[in-house]
N, C-alpha and C positions, 0 to 999 in steps of 0.2 A: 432214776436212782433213788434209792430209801423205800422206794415203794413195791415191787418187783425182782425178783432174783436175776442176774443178768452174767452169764459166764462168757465175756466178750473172745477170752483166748479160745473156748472152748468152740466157738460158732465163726472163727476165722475172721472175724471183723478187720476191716483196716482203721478206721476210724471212727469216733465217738464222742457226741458231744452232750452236755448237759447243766441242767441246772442246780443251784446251791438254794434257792429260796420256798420249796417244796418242800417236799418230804426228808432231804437234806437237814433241815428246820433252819436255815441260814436268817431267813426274814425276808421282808426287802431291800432289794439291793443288794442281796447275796451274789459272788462271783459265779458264773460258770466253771466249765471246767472243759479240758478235753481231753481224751486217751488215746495215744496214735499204738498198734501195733509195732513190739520190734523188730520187725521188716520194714517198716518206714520210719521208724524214729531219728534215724541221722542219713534218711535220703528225702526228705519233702522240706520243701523252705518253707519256713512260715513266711505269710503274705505280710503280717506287721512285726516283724524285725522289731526288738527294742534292746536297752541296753541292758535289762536283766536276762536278757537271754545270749549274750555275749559269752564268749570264752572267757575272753578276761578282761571283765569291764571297768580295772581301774588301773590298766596299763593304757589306756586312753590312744589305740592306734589309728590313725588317720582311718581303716579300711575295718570293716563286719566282717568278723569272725563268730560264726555261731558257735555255741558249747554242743556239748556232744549229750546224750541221752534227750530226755523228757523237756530238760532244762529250756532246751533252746527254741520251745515255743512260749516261752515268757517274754512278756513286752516292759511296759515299762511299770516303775513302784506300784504295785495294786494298793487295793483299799485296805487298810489295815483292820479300819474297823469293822470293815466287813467279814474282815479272813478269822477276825477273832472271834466276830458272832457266829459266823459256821463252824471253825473250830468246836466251840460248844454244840451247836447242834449236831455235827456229828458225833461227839463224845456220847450224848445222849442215844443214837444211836446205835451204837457198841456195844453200850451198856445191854441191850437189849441180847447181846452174845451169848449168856451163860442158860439164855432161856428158850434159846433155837435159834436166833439170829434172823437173816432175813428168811430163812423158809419160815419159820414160825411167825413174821409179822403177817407174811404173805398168806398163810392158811386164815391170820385175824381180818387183816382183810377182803379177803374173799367172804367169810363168813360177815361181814359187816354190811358190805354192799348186797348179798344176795339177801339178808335180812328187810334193807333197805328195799330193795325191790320187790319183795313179797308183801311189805306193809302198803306201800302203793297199789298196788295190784287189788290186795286187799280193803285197802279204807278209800279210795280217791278214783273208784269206777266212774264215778258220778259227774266226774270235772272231766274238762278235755285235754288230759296229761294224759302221754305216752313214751312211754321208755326208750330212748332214741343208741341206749346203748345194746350193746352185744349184749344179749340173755347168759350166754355161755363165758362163765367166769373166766377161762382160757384165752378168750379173745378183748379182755376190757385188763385194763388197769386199773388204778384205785379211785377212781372219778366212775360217778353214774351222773347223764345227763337226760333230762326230762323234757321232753318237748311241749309246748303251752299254745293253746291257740287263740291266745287276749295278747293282754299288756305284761310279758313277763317280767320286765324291769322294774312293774311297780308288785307284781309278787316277789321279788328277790329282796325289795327295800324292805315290804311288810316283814316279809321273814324275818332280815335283820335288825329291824326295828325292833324284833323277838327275841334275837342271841341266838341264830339261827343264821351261822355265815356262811351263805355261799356265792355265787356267781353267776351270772347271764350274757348268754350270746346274741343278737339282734337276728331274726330268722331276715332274711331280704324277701322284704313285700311284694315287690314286683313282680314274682316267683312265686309266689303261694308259700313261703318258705313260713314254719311258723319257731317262735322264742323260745331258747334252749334257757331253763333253769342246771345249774350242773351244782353236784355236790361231790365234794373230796372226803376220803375217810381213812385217813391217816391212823394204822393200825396201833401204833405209839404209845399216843393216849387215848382214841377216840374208844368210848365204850359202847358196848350193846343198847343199857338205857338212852344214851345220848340220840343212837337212830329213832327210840320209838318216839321219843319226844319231838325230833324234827320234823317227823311222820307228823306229828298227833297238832304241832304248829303250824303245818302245812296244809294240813286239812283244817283246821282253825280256821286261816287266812281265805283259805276256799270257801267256805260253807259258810263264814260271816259278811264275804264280799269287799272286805275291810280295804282290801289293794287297790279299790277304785278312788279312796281317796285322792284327792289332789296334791297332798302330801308328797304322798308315795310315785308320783308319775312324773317332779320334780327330776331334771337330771342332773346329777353330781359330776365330779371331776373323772370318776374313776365308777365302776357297775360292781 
């Protein structure tokens, strides 16, 4: 969701789940969400019954009665402050309507990520980084993930030691498997100059060795 166009009535979907702290811009801690088709919206029980999904939750009847539409997959009081920081993000969002909306985020980016990918390709033959996503803009979403065959955790830290956020997955050793570096590129705000810079950081961190610091191979709470 925020990232991708998705016509869910259009593709027959019965059900759909997603998240608020992405491309939504909720943060963290943003709600989920869910979208049931209605063909099922008042024939599947939700599994967590609560009382905001009640028919009528302050006639306080001994027995569950669910409300009827969308309603009665609601559980209990959500997070207020969560719903208001998404609220905003998705505002922000919208706002993005009068200028093409999600087709138009969606052609930024595509043109963001395949940028991305060609300055790799381009400046970073030299290191043992290989593009672990789909080449074909069609088959990726707004995340490109780079595969590393060192210490990617402590290239992820160097980056963001540089303002340079992104994220790491642990390849499993046991397997030959090697460290996924991944970058999001949130069509919103992220600019063109912003790729070349992360490019031009990235290859920075490479070609000065800097990641091998002991610093940098410290683990934190979170990657």
């Amino acid at each position: 969701a925020g990232a991708v166009p998705v016509d869910l009535n259009g593709a027959q979907a019965d059900f759909a789940i997603g998240c608020g702290y992405k491309y939504l811009n909720g943060g963290p801690g943003a709600p989920a969400f869910v979208w049931v088709h209605a063909r099922h919206v008042n024939r599947v029980e939700q599994p967590l019954s609560g009382w905001h999904g009640h028919a009528a939750p302050f006639v306080f009847t001994p027995d569950y009665q669910p409300a009827q539409g969308i309603a009665r997959y609601l559980c209990g009081t959500p997070t207020l402050l969560s719903l208001a920081a998404l609220d905003c993000g998705v505002d922000t969002l919208l706002a993005a309507e009068p200028m093409g909306g999600m087709q138009a985020l969606r052609r930024k980016s595509v043109a963001l990520s395949d940028l991305f990918i060609r300055l790799v390709r381009e400046q970073l033959s030299a290191h043992p980084l290989t593009i672990a996503t789909p080449l074909d803009a069609a088959r990726r979403g707004s995340q490109v993930s780079l595969s590393f065959d060192g210490d990617g955790y402590a290239v992820m830290q160097a980056l963001i030691a540089r303002g340079v956020i992104g994220d790491f997955r642990a390849g499993d050793k046991t397997r030959g498997d090697t460290d996924l570096l991944r970058f999001g590129f949130t069509p919103l705000y992220l600019r063109h100059v912003d790729v070349f810079d992360a490019v031009q950081t990235l290859r920075d961190v490479l070609d000065s060795g800097v990641w091998r610091e002991a610093r940098f191979a410290r683990k934190g709470a979170v990657t």
